[in-house]
SEFIDO-690846 format. One record per residue: x, y, z of N, C-alpha, C in turn; residue in one letter. Coordinates in nm, 3 decimals. Layout:
N
R       n_x       n_y       n_z      ca_x      ca_y      ca_z       c_x       c_y       c_z   type
R         X         Y         Z         X         Y         Z         X         Y         Z      A
...
//
This chain:
173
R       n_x       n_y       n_z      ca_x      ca_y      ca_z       c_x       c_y       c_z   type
R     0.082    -0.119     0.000     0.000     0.000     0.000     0.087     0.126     0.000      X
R     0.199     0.136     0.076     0.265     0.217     0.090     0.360     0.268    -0.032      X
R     0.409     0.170    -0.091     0.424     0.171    -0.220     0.355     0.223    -0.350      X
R     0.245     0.198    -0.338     0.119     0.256    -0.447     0.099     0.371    -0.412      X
R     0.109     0.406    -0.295     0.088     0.575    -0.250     0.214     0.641    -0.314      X
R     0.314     0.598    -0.309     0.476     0.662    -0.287     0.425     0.694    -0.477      X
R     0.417     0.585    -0.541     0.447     0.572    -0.684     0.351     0.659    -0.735      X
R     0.221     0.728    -0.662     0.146     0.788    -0.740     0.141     0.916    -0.671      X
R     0.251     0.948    -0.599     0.275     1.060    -0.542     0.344     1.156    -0.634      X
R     0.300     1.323    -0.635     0.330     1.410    -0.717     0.523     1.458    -0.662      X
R     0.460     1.430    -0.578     0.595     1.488    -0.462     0.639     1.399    -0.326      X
R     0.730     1.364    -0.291     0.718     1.285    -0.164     0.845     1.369    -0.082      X
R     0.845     1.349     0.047     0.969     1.397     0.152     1.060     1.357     0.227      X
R     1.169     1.349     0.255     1.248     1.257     0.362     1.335     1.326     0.453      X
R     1.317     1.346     0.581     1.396     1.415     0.647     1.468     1.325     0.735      X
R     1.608     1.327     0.776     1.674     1.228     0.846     1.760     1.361     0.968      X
R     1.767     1.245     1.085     1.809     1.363     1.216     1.907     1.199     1.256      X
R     1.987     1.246     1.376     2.027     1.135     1.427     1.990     0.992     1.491      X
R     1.827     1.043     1.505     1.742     0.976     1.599     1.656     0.833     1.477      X
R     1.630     0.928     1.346     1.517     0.873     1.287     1.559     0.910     1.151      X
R     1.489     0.823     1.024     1.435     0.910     0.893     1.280     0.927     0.865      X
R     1.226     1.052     0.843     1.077     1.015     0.848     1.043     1.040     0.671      X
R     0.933     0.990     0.657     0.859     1.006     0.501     0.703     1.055     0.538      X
R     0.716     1.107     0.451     0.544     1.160     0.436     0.491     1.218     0.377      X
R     0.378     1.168     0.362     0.268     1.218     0.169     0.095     1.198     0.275      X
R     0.034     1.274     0.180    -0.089     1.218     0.221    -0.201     1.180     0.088      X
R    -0.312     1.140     0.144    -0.369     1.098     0.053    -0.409     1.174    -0.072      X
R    -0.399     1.278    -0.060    -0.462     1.355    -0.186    -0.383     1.498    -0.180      X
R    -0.348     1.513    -0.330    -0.306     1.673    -0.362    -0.438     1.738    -0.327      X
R    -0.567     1.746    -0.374    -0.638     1.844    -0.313    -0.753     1.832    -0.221      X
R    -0.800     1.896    -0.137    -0.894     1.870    -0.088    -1.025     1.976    -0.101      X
R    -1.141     1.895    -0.004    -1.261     1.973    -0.077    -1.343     1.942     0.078      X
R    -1.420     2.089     0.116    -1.478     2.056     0.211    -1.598     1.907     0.261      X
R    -1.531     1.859     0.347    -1.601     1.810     0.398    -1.513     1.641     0.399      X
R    -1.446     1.669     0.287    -1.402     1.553     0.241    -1.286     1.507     0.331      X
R    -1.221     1.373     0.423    -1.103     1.361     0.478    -1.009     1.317     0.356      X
R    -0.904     1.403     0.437    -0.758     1.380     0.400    -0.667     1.263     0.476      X
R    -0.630     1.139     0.426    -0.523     1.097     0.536    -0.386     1.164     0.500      X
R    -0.298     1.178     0.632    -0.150     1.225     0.643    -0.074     1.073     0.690      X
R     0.028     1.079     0.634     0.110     0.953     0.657     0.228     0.950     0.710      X
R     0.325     0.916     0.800     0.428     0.954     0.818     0.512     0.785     0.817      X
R     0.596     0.758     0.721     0.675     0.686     0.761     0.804     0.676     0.860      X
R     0.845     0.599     0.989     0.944     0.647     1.058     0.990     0.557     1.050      X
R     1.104     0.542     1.027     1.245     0.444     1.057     1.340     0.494     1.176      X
R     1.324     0.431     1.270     1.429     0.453     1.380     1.557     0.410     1.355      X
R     1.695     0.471     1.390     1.844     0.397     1.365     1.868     0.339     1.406      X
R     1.969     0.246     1.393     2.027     0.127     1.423     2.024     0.168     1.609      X
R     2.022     0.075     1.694     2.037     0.050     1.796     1.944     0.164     1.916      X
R     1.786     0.232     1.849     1.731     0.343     1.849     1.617     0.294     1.863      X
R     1.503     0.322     1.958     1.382     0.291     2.003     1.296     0.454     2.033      X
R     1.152     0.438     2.030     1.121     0.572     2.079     0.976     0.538     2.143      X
R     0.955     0.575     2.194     0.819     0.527     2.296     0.705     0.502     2.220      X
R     0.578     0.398     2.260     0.497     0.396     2.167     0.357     0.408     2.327      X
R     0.269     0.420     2.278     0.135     0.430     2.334     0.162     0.373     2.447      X
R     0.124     0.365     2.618     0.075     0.241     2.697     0.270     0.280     2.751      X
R     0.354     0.372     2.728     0.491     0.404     2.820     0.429     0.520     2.925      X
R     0.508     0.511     2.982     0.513     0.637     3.079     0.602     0.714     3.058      X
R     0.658     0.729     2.908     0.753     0.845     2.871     0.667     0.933     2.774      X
R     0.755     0.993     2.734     0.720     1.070     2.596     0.668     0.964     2.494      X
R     0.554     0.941     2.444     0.533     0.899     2.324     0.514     0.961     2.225      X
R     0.569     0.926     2.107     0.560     0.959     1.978     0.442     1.016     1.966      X
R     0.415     1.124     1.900     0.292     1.185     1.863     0.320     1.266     1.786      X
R     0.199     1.268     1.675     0.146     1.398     1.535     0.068     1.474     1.640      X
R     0.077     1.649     1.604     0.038     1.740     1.646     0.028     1.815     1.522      X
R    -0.120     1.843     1.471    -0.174     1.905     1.343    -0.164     2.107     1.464      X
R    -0.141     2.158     1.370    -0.183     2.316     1.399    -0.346     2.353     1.392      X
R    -0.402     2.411     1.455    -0.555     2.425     1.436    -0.596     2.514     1.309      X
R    -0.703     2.504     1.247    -0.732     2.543     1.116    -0.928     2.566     1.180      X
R    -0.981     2.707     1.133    -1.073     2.733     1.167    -1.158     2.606     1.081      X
R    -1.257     2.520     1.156    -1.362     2.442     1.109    -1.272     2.290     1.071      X
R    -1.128     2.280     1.090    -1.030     2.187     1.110    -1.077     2.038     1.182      X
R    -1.117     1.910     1.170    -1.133     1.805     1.239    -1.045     1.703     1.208      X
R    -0.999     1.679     1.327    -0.862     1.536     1.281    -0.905     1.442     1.369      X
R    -0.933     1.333     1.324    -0.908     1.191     1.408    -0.811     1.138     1.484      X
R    -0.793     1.057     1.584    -0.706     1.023     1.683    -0.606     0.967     1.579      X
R    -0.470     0.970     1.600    -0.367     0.920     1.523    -0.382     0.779     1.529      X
R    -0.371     0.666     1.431    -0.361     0.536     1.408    -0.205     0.492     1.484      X
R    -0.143     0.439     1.571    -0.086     0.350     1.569    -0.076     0.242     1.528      X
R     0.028     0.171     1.507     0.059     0.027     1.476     0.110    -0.071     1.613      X
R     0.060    -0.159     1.614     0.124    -0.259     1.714     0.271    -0.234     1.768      X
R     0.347    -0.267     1.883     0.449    -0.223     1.926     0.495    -0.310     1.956      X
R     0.629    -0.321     2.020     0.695    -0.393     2.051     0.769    -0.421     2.269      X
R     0.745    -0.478     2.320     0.820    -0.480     2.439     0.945    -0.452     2.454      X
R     1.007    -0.366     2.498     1.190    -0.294     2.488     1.184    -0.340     2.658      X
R     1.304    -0.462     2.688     1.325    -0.505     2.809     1.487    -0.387     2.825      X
R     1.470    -0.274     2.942     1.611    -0.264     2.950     1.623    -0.265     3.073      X
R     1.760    -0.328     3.061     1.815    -0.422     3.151     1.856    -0.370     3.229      X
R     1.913    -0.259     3.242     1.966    -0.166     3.396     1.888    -0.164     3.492      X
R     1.763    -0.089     3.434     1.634    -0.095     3.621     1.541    -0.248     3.528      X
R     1.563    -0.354     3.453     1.510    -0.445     3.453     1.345    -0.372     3.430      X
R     1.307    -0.282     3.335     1.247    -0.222     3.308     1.160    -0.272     3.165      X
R     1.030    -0.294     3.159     0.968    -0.322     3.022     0.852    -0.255     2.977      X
R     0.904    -0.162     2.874     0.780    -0.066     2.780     0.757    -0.078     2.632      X
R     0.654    -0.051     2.595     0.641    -0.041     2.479     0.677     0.068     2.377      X
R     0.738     0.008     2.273     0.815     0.100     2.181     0.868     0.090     2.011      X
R     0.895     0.134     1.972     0.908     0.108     1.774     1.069     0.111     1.771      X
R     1.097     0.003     1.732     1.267    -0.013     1.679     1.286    -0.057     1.512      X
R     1.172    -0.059     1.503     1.200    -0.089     1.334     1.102    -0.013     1.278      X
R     1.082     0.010     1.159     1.016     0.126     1.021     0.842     0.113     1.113      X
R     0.789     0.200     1.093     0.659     0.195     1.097     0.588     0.323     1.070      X
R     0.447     0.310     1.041     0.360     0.459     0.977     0.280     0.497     1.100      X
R     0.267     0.627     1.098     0.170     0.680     1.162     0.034     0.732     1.056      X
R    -0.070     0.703     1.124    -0.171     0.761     1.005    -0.267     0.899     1.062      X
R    -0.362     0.969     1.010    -0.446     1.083     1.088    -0.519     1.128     1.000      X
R    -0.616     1.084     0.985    -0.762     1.180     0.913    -0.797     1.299     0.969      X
R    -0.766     1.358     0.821    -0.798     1.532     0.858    -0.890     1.566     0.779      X
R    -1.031     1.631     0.808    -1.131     1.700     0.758    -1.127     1.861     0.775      X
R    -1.139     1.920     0.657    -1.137     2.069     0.654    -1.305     2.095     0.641      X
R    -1.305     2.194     0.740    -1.468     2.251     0.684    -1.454     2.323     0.593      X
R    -1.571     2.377     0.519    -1.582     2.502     0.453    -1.514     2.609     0.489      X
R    -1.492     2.686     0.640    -1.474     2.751     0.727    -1.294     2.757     0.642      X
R    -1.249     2.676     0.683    -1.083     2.654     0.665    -1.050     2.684     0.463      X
R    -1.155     2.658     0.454    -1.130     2.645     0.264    -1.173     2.798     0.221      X
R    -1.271     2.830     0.251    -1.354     2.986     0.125    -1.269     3.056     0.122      X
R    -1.277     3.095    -0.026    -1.182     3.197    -0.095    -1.067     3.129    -0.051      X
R    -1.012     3.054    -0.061    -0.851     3.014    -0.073    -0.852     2.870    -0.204      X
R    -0.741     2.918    -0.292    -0.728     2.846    -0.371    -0.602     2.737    -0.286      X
R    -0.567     2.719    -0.241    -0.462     2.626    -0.169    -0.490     2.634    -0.024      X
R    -0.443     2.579     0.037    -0.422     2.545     0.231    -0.319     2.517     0.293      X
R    -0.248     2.514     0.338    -0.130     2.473     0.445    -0.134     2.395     0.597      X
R    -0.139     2.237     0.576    -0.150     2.223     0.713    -0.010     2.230     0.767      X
R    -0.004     2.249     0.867     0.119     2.258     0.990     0.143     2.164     1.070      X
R     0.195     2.151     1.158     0.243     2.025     1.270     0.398     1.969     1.300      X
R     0.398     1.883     1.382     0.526     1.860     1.395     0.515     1.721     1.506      X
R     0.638     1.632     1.460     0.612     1.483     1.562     0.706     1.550     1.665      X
R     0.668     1.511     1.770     0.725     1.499     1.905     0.760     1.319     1.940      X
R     0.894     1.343     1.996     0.938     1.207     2.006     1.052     1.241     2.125      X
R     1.073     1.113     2.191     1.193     1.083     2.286     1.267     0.968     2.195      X
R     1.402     0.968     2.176     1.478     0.868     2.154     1.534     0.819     2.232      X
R     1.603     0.669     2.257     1.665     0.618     2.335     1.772     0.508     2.295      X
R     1.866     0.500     2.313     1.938     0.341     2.286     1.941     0.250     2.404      X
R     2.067     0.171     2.426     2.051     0.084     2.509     2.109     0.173     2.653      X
R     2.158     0.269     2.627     2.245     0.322     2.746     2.146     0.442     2.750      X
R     2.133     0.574     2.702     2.050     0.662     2.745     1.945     0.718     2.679      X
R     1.874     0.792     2.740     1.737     0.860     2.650     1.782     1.032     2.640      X
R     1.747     1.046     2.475     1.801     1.162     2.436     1.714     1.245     2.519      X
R     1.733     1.409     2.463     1.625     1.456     2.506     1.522     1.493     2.426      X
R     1.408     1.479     2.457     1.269     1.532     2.373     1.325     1.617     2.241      X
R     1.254     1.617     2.161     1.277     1.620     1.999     1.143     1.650     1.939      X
R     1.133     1.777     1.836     1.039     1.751     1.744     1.103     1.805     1.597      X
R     1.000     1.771     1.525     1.020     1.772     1.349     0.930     1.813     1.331      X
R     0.906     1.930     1.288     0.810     2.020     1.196     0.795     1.981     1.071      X
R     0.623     1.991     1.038     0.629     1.960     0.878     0.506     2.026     0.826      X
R     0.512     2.018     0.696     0.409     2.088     0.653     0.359     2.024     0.541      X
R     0.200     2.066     0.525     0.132     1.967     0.361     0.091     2.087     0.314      X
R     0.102     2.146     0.162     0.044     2.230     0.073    -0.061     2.157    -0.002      X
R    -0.192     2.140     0.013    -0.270     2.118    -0.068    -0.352     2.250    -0.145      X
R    -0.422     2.212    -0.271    -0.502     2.262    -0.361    -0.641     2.235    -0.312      X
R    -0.720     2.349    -0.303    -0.839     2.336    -0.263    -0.959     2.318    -0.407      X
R    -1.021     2.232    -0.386    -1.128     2.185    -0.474    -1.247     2.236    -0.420      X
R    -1.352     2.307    -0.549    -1.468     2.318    -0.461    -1.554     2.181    -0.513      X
R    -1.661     2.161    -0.430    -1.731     2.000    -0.448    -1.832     2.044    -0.533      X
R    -1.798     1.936    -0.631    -1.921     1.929    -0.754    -1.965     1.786    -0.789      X
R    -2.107     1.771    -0.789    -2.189     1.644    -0.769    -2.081     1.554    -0.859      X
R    -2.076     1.452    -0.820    -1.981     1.351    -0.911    -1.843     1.386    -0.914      X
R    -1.804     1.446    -0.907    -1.626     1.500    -0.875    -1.603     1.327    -0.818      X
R    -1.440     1.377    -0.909    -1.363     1.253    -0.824    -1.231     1.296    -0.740      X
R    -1.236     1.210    -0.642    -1.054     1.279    -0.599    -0.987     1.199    -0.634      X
R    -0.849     1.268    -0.664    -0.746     1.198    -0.704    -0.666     1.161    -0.567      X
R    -0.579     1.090    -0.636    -0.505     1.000    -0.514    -0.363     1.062    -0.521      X
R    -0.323     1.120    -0.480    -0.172     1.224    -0.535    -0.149     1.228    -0.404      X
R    -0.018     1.240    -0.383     0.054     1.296    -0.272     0.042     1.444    -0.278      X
R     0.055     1.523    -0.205     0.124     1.651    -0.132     0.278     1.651    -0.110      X
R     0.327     1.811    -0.064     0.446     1.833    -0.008     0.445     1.825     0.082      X
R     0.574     1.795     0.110     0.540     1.733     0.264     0.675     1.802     0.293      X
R     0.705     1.967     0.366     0.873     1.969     0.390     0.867     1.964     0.529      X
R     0.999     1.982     0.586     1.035     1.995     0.715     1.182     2.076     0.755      X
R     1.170     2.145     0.849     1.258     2.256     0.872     1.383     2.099     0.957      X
R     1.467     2.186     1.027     1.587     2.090     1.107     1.507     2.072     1.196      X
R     1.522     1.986     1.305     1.508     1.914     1.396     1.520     2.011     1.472      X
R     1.466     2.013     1.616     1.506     2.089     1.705     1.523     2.008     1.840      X
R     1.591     2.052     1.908     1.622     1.971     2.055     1.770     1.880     2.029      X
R     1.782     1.791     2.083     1.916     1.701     2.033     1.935     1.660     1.910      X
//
């Protein structure tokens, strides 16, 4: 699936920090009120690199959309996780050490669209990294999607296109 998205993407993104490389497109170059958008983020953690997942008592990974007047986003999709046993305080949480997506349905109202021929969503992942010896400190990655705004006409189809997807440097460690 991820593949068929990538290949019919207009544009795709990759930003790499010490911690991670992330990817991300979403479902459609344009949108049209009412209609959801999914956002996708692929993350690959580095070699010997874990980062908290749902159900820790650390920092977990999380998408944070910017608010957009008449803006509705769905709870972010996780993927299944993994148990990270570390062995110093004999400690066991859940966490992502290998590639995985984050997903998030975003609906624009009318409100967010009139009179604008394009949109800009905003956001940025927040993450803790860790290896086997220490946990970095808190980290986020800013990013952004430029879509084309469609107005809705009976029978319209959407296309399946990626967006831009950039991202400024990393900030924190």
């Amino acid at each position: 699936m991820r593949l068929a998205a990538l290949l019919l993407a207009a544009s795709t993104f990759t930003t790499a920090n010490p911690h991670m490389a992330v990817n991300g497109w979403t479902s459609a170059e344009t949108v049209a009120a009412g209609s959801p958008v999914t956002l996708s983020f692929e993350i690959t953690p580095r070699r010997r690199i874990h980062v908290y997942a749902p159900g820790a008592d650390y920092q977990v990974i999380a998408v944070t959309l910017d608010a957009l007047p008449g803006m509705k986003t769905e709870d972010v999709v996780y993927p299944p996780s993994e148990i990270y046993h570390f062995e110093p305080t004999d400690e066991r949480v859940p966490v992502y050490q290998k590639a995985f997506t984050l997903t998030q349905r975003v609906t624009l109202g009318a409100d967010a669209l009139k009179g604008r021929e394009s949109v800009t969503l905003t956001g940025k992942i927040a993450y803790q990294a860790c290896d086997d010896r220490v946990c970095f400190k808190p980290n986020t990655i800013p990013f952004t999607f430029d879509l084309k705004v469609r107005t809705a006409k009976p029978g319209a189809q959407m296309s399946y296109v990626a967006s831009n997807f950039s991202s400024g440097s990393p900030r924190g460690n």
